[in-house]
C-alpha positions as CSV (number, residue, x, y, z in Angstrom):
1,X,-20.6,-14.9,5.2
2,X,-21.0,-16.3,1.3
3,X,-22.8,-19.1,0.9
4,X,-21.1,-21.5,-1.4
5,X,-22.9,-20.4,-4.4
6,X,-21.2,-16.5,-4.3
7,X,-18.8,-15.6,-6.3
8,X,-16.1,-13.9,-3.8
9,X,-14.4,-10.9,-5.7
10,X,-10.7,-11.1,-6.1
11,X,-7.5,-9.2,-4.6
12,X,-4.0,-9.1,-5.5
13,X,-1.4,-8.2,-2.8
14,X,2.3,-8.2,-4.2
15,X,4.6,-7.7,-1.3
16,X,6.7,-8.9,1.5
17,X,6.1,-11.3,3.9
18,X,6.2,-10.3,7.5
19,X,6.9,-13.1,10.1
20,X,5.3,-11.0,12.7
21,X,1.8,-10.6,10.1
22,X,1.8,-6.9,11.5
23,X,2.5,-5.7,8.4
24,X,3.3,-6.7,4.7
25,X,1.5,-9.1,2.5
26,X,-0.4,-10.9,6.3
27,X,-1.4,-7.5,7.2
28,X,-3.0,-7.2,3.6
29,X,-4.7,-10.7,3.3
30,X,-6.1,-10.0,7.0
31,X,-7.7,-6.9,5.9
32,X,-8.8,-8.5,2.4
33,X,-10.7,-11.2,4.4
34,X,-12.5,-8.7,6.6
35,X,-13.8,-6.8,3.7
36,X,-15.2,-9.8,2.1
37,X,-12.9,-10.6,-0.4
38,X,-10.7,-13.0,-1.4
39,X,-7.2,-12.3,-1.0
40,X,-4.9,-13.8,-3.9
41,X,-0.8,-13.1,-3.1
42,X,2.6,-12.5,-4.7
43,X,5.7,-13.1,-2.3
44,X,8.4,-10.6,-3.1
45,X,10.7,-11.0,-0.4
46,X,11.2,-13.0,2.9
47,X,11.6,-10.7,6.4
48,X,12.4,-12.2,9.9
49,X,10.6,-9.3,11.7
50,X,8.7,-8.2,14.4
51,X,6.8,-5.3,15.3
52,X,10.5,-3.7,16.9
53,X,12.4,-4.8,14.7
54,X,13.5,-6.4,11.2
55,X,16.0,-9.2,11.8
56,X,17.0,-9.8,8.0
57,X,15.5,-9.7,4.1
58,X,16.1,-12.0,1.2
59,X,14.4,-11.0,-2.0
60,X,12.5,-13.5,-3.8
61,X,13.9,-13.9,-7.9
62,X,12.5,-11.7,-10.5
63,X,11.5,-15.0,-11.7
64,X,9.7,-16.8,-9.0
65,X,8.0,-13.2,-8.6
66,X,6.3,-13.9,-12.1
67,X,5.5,-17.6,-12.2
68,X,3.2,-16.2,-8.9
69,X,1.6,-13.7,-11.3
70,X,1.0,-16.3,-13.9
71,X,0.1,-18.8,-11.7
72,X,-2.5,-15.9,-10.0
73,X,-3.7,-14.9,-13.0
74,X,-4.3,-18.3,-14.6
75,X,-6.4,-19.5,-12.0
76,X,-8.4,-16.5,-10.5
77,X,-10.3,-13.3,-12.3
78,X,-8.3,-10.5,-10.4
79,X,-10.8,-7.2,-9.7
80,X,-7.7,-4.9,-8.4
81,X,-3.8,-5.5,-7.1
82,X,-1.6,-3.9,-5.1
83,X,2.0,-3.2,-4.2
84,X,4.0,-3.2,-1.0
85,X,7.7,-4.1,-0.1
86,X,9.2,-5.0,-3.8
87,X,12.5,-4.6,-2.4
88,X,14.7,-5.0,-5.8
89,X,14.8,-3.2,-9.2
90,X,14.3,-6.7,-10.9
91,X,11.1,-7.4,-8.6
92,X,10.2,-3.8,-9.5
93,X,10.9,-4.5,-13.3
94,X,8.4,-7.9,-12.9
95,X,6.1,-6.0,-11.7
96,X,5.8,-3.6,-14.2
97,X,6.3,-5.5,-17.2
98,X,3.6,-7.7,-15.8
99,X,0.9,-4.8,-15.7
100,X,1.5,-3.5,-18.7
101,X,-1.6,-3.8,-20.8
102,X,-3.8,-5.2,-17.7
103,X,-7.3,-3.2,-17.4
104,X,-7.4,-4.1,-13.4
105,X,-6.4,-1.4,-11.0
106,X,-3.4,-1.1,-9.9
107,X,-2.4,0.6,-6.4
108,X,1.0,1.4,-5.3
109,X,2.2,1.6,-1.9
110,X,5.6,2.4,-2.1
111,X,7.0,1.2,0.6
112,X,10.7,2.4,1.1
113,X,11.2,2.2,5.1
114,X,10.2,0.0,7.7
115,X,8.5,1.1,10.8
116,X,11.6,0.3,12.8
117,X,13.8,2.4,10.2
118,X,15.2,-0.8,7.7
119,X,15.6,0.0,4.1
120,X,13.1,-1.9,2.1
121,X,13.8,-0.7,-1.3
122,X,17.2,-0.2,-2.4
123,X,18.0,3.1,-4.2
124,X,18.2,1.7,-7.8
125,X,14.9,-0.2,-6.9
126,X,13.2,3.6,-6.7
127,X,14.4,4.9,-9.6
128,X,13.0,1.4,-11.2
129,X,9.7,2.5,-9.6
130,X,9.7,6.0,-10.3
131,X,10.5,5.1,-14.0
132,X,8.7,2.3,-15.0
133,X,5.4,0.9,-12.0
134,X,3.8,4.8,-11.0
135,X,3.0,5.4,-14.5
136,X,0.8,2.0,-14.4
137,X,-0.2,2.9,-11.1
138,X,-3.9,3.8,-10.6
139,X,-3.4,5.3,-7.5
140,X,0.1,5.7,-5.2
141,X,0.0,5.8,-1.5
142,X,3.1,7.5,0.0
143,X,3.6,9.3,3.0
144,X,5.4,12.3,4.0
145,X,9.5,10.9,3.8
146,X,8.1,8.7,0.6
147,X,6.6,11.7,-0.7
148,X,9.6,13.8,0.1
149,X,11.6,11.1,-2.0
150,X,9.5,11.4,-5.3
151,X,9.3,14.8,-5.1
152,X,12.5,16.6,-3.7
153,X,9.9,18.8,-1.9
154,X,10.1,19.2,1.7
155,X,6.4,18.7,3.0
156,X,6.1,20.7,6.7
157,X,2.2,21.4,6.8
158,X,-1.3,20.6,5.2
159,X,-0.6,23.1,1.6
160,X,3.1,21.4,1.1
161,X,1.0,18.0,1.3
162,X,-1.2,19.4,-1.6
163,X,1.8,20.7,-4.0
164,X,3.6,17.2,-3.4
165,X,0.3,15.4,-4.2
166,X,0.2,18.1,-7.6
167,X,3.7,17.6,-8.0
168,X,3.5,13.2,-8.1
169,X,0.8,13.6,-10.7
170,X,1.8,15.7,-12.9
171,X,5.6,13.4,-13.1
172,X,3.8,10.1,-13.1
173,X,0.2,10.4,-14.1
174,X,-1.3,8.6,-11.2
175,X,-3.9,9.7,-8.6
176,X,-1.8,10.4,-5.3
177,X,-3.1,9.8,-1.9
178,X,-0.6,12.0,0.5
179,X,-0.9,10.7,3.5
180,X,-0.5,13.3,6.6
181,X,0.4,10.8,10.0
182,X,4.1,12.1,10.0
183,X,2.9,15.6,10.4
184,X,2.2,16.9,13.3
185,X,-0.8,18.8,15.2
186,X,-4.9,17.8,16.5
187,X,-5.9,16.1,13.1
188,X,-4.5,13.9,10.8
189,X,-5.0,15.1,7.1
190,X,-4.3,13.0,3.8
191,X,-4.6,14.8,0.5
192,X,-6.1,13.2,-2.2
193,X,-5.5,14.5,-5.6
194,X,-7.0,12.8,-8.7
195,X,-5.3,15.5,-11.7
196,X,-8.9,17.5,-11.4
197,X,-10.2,18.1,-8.0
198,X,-8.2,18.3,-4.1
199,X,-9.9,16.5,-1.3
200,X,-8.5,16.4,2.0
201,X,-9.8,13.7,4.2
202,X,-9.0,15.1,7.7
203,X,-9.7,13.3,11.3
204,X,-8.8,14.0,14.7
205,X,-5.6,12.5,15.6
206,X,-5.2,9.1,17.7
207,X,-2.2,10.0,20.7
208,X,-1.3,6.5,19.8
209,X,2.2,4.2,20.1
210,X,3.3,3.7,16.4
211,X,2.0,1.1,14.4
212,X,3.2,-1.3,12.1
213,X,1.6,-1.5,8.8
214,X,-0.8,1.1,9.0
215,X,0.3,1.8,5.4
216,X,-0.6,-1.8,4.6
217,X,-3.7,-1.8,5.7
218,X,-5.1,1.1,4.2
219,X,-3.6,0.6,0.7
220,X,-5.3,-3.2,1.1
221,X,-8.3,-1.6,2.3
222,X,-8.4,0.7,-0.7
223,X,-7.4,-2.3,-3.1
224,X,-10.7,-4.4,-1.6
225,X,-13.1,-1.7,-2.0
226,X,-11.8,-1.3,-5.4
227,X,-12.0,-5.1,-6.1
228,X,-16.1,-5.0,-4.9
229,X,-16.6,-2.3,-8.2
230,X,-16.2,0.9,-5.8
231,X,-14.9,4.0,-7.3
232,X,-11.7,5.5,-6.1
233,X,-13.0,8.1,-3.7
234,X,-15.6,6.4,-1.8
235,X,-12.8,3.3,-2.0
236,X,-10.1,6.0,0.0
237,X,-13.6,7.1,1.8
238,X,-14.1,3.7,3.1
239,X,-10.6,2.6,4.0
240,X,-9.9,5.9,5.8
241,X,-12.9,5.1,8.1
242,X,-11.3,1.4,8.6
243,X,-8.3,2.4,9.7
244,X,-8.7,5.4,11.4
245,X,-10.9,3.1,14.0
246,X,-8.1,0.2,13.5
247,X,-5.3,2.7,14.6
248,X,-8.1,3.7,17.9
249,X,-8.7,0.4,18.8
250,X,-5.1,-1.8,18.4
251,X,-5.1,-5.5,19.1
252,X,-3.0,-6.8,22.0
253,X,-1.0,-9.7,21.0
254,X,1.0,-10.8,23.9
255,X,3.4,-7.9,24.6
256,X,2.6,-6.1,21.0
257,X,-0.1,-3.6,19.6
258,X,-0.8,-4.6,16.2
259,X,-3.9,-3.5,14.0
C-alpha cells in the first residue's frame, strides 16, 4: 500500500462500460488497482451485459467523450492510456484527434467483437481506426479475427501470426502484440513484433471455459506497467505472466467465472 505521501502513477482506460465489470473499462480499473496504479477513465459507451451475453449499447457523444479527456488531463499527470470498446467513428475520431501531439503511450486494443459474438465497433468505426488512432498507437493488441480484419490475411498457425504481426506494422507503424488464444494446440503463443526483432511469448495452454475480457486485462496490464516507467517488452513480459495465472485461477462470482 502507499502511504499518503506517494505519488501514485497514473492510467488512462478509454472504453466501455460493462455492467457485469467482467470486461471493459471495470475489468481495466480492477487490474490498474492491483498493479499499483491509479486508474483514471473515459466512458465511451454504455452496455447492459453480462458474462453470456450483451443485452444493448448506447455510445456516449463524440463530445462528452472529450470533455472526459479534458477533464482527465486537467487534473491528473497521465504516465500511459489505453483503448477498448470505442464503438463509433466519431468516438474513434475523439480519440485520435485528442492524442495527436501527446508524448504518453498510447495502447490500442481494438476491440471489435464481444465474447458473446455482439459487434462493438461498427464497420465505418474500423476504417476510422485503421486510418487515423493505429498510427498514434504505441502498441495494438489484436487477436486472431481482429488481426484477420486489419490484415486480410488468414492467420491458421504460429508463422501466419508472425506475417500478420509484420504485415500491421509495416501499414500502421505501431508495435503489434498478436495474440495466439484463438489458435489451437498444447501452448498458447502471442507474437510480439516491435519493426526490428520477433519474440514469441509462448505458455502452455489453460483447457479453460472462455473468458470475458481477457483482452482487457492484459492490454490494462500492459498500460500499468507502462505507466510505472517499464519498457514495452518487460511491460508485455509482465502482463503475460498476470494473466496467464488470472486465466488458471478464475474467480467465482455466483454462477460466473470471471478473472
Amino acid at each position: 500500500m502507499c502511504s499518503s505521501g506517494d505519488e501514485m502513477n497514473v492510467a488512462l482506460s478509454i472504453a466501455g462500460s460493462d455492467s457485469g465489470a467482467g470486461a471493459g473499462l471495470q475489468a481495466d480499473l480492477r487490474v490498474f488497482q492491483a498493479a499499483g496504479v491509479h486508474g483514471a477513465s473515459v466512458v465511451t459507451a454504455i452496455t447492459a451485459q453480462n458474462p453470456n451475453n450483451v443485452r444493448s449499447i448506447d455510445p456516449v457523444k463524440a463530445k462528452l467523450v472529450q470533455q472526459q479527456l479534458e477533464s482527465v488531463f486537467e487534473g491528473f499527470k497521465v504516465k500511459a492510456a489505453k483503448t477498448g470498446m470505442l464503438l463509433t467513428a466519431s468516438n474513434v475520431g475523439m480519440v485520435a484527434e485528442w492524442f495527436v501531439g501527446k508524448k504518453i503511450p498510447l495502447i490500442v486494443d481494438p476491440v471489435m467483437v464481444s465474447t458473446s459474438g455482439t459487434v462493438l465497433l461498427k464497420t465505418n468505426a474500423i476504417r476510422s481506426l485503421q486510418k487515423r488512432l493505429l498510427p498514434l498507437a504505441s502498441l495494438v493488441t489484436p487477436n486472431i479475427p481482429e488481426a484477420e480484419r486489419l490484415t486480410g490475411l488468414k492467420i491458421r498457425e504460429e508463422s501466419d501470426q508472425q506475417t500478420a504481426a509484420r504485415a500491421i506494422y509495416e501499414v500502421y507503424g505501431c508495435a503489434v502484440l498478436l495474440k495466439g488464444g484463438h489458435l489451437k494446440g498444447m501452448r498458447a503463443a502471442d507474437t510480439f513484433f516491435d519493426g526490428k526483432e520477433v519474440t514469441v511469448l509462448s505458455v502452455k495452454r489453460v483447457k479453460a471455459k472462455l473468458l470475458p475480457g481477457t483482452g482487457c486485462y492484459y492490454s490494462a496490464r500492459i498500460t500499468a506497467e507502462l505507466a510505472k516507467g517499464i519498457n514495452l517488452l518487460s511491460a508485455i513480459r509482465a502482463a503475460k505472466k498476470c494473466i496467464t495465472a488470472a486465466i488458471n485461477r478464475p474467480r467465482r462470482v455466483g454462477r460466473q467465472s470471471i478473472l
